[in-house]
N, C-alpha and C positions, 0 to 999 in steps of 0.2 A: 394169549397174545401171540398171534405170528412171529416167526423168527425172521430177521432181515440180513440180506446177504450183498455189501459193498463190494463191487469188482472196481478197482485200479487200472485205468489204464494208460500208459502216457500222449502225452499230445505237443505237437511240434509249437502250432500256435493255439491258444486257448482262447483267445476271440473267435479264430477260423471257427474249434470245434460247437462252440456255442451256439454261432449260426448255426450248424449245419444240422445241429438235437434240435432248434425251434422250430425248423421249417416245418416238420412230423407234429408239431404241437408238443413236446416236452416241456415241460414244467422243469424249474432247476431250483432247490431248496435254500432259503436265504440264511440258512442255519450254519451251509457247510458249503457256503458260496464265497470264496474271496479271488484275490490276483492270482495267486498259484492254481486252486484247482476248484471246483465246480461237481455239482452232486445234481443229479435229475429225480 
């Protein structure tokens, strides 16, 4: 199995950055997706 590697990074607003990963087509994982913080 591959190893996986989470980077942190912070975000002023998390709706902004949300848009800004879709436009690219990013995918964001509903596992480690809430209010606070967001996973692609």
């Amino acid at each position: 199995m591959p190893r996986q590697r989470f980077v942190n990074l912070p975000a002023k607003d998390l709706d902004r950055s949300v848009a800004l990963f879709t436009v690219p087509g990013f995918a964001f994982d509903p596992r480690f997706t809430h209010h606070d913080a967001t996973c692609t």
